[in-house]
N, C-alpha and C positions, 0 to 999 in steps of 0.2 A: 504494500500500500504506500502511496505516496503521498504526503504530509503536503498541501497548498498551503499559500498565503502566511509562509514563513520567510520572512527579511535573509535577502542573501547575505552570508555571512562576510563578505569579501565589500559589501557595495553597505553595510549597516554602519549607521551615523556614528562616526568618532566618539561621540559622549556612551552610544551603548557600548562600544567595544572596549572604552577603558573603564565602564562598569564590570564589565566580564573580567578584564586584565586585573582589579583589584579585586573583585570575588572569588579568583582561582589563587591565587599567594594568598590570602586569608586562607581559604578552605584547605589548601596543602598546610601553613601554617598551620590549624589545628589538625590535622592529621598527623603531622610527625609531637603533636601534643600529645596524640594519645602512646605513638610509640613510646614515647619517654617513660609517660606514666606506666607501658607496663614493664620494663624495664626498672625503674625506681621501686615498685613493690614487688618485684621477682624474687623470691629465696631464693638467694645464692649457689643454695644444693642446687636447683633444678637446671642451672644455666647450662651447664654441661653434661648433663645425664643422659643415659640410655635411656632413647623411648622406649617403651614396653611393646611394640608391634617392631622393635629392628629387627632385620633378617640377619641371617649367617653372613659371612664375609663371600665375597664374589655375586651377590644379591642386591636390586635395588635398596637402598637403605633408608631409611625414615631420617629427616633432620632432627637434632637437635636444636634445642630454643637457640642455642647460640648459633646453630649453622643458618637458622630461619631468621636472625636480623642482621647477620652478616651478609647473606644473601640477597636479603633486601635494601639494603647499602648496597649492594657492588653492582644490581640492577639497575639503583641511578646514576652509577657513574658510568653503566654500556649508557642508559638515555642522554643522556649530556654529552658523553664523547659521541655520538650516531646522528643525536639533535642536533647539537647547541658544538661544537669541534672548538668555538672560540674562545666558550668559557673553559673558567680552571677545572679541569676534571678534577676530584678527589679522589687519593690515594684509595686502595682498593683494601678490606679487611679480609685474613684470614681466619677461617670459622676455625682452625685448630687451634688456634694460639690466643683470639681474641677474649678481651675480657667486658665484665658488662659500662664497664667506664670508658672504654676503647670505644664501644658499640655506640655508646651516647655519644660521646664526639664526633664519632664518622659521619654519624645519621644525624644528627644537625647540622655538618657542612654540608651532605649530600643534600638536604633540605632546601638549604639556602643555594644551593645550587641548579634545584628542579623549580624555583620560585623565579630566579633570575631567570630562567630559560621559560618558563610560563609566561611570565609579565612580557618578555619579550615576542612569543608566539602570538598572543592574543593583545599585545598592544595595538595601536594606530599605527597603520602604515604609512601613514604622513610624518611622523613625529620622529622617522628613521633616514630620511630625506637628506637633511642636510649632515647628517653624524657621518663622522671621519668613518665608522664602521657600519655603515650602512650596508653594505654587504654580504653584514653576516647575520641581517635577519633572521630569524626561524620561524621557516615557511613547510617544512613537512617533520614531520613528527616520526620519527624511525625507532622502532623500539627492538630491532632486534635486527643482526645482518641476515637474516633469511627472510625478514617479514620485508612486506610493501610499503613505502612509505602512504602516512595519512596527510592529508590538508591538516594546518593546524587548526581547531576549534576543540568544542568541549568536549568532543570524545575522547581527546588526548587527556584532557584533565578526568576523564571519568576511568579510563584504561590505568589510569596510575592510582587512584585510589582503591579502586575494585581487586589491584593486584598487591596493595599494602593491608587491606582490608583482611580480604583471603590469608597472607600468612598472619595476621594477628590472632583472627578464629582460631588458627593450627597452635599458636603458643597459649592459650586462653586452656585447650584441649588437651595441650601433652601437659601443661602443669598441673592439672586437674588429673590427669592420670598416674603423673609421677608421684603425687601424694600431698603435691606445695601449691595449693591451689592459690589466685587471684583472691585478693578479697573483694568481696562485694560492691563497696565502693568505688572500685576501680572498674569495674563491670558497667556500674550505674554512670559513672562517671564519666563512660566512652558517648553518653546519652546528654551530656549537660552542656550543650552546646554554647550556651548563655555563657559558665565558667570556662571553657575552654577559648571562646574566640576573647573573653578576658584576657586570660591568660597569655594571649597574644598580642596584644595590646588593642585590641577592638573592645572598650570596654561598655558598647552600645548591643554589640552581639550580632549575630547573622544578622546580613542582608543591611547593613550601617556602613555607610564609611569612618573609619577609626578617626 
């Protein structure tokens, strides 16, 4: 089915587009809000533990909570190098070595990295014009070298949440199985959208300019 009487995203008025441009670095913003938070209340024990469904060696294997935000760091640094080649990649973590304070750092650079490439994607293309690096727009969205490049708009920002989202579920699930469960509040917490875009500095909350 095809959706009419939807404003081309290419030819839509500069004021909506840096609507969009600042509601996608908020919305990334609190999303690497929630990684933090669950990394901040993880028991220690669980960072590196055996999930209880690992297979034998020479067998697909189940990640660990730590190979699952490691992993998810090194994902935004393939999107940045693929996307964005101009911005600063960040350094890549090793899920055998990393620790959960390592994890925190990474994944706030990588953050601040897929915001910068965001705001750039979805800004004004007039407002790129006269920039010494005008050039290096980001005009397709490449999330993988076998995958097709997309146009940039919001399924770029929705493909990146959807796949930070999915591995949170899986550490939400192994620590609930390993015995060191999440506590509740941090559950309810992924839900408080109000205190998270706070926490960001939007202290009016979704859908506000800060």
């Amino acid at each position: 089915m095809r959706l009419t009487g939807i404003t081309n995203r290419e030819n839509a008025p500069s004021d909506g587009r840096a609507q969009l441009r600042r509601a996608a670095v908020q919305i990334f913003a609190a999303n690497e809000r929630m990684n933090q938070m669950l990394i901040e209340h993880l028991n220690p024990s669980a960072w590196t533990a055996k999930p209880p469904t690992a297979k034998p060696p020479g067998k697909a294997r189940t990640r660990t909570i730590a190979a699952i935000f490691t992993h998810m760091h090194n994902v935004r640094c393939k999107w940045v190098r693929l996307t964005a080649p101009h911005l600063k990649v960040p350094r890549q973590l090793n899920r055998s070595h990393c620790t959960p304070q390592q994890a925190r750092a990474g994944l706030a650079e990588s953050a601040a990295r897929c915001a910068e490439m965001l705001a750039e994607a979805l800004g004004d293309s007039d407002s790129h014009s006269s920039d010494s690096h005008s050039n290096d727009r980001v005009e397709k969205f490449l999330r993988d070298g076998w995958a097709k490049p997309w146009p940039v708009g919001p399924e770029m920002l929705c493909y990146m949440l959807s796949h930070e989202a999915h591995h949170r579920g899986q550490v939400f699930m192994l620590a609930h199985q390993l015995g060191f469960p999440l506590p509740n509040a941090v559950g309810s917490g992924l839900w408080n959208w109000e205190k998270l875009w706070k926490d960001c500095g939007s202290p009016r909350g979704p859908g506000y300019e800060p």
